[in-house]
C-alpha positions in Angstrom: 0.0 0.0 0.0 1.3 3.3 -1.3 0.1 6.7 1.0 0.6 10.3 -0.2 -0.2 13.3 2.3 -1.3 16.5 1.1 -1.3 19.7 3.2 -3.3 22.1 1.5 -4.0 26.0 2.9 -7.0 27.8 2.0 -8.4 30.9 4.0 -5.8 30.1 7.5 -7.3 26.4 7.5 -5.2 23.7 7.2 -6.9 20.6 5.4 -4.8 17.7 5.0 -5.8 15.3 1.8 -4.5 11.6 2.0 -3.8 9.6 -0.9 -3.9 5.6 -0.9 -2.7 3.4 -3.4 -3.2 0.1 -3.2 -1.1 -2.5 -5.2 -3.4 -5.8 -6.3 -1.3 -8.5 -7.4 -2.5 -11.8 -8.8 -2.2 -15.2 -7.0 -2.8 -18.3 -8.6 -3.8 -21.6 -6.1 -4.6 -25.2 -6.8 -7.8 -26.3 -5.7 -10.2 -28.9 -6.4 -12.9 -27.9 -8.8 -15.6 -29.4 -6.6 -14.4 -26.8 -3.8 -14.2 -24.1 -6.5 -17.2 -24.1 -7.5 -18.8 -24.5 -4.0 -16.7 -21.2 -3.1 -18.2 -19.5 -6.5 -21.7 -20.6 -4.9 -21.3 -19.1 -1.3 -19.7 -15.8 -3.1 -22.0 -15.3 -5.3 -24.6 -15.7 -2.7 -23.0 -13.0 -0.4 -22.9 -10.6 -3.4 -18.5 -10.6 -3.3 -16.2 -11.8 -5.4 -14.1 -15.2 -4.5 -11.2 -13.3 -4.9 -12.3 -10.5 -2.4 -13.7 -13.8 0.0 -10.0 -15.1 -0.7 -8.7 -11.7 0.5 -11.1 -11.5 3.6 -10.0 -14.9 4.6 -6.3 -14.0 4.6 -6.6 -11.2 6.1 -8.3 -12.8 9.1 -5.8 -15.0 9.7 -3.4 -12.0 9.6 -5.7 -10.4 12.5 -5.7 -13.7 14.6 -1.7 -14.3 13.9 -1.5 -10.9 15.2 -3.4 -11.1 18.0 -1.8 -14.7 19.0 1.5 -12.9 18.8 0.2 -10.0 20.9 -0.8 -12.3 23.8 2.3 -14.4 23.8 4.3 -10.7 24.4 2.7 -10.4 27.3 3.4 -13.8 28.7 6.7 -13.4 27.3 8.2 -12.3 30.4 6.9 -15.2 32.5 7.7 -17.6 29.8 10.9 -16.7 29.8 11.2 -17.8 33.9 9.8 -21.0 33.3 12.2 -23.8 35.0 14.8 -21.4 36.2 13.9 -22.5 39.5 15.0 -25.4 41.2 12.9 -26.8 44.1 13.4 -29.6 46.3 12.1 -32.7 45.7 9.7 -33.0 48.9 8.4 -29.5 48.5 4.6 -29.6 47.7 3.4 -26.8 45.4 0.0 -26.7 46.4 1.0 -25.4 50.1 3.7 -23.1 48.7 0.4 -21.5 47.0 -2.4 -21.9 49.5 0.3 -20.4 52.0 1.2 -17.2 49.7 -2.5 -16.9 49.4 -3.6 -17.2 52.6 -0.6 -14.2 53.6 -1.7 -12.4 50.7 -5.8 -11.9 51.9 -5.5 -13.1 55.4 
């Protein structure tokens, strides 16, 4: 995608004008006809194009990638600590919590 922004002046205002350009490229894919046409069916049906339902499609799994990505950042930190601590053998967890707990709200 290609932007262009304009500042234009007129009368002490200040409008800006933005441009956008977008760049289609073609993208050939080998599917069977039987799910072809079934894909032609359902686009046709929702008044787009398969090649626009294509480009919905991939750009939802952009969002979810995304958004998958976003919530591993913020257990990256934690992640990160996971097994750098060495506990005894005959420690139980399940105290160590229910005791940090119970200091925590009484």
């Amino acid at each position: 995608m290609f932007q262009e922004i304009h500042l234009l002046e007129q009368n002490n205002t200040r409008i800006f004008v933005k441009n956008t350009r977008v760049m289609i490229t073609k993208l050939t894919l080998t599917v069977e006809k039987s799910v072809i046409d079934q894909a032609k069916i359902v686009a046709k049906a929702s008044g787009r194009s398969l090649s626009k339902m294509v480009e919905e499609y991939l750009i939802s799994l952009n969002r979810e990638s995304q958004i998958n990505q976003e919530n591993d950042d913020d257990l990256g930190g934690l992640l990160a600590l996971r097994g750098c601590i060495k506990l005894p053998e005959n420690v139980d967890i399940d105290d160590l919590r229910y005791q940090a707990i119970m200091e925590k709200h009484g």
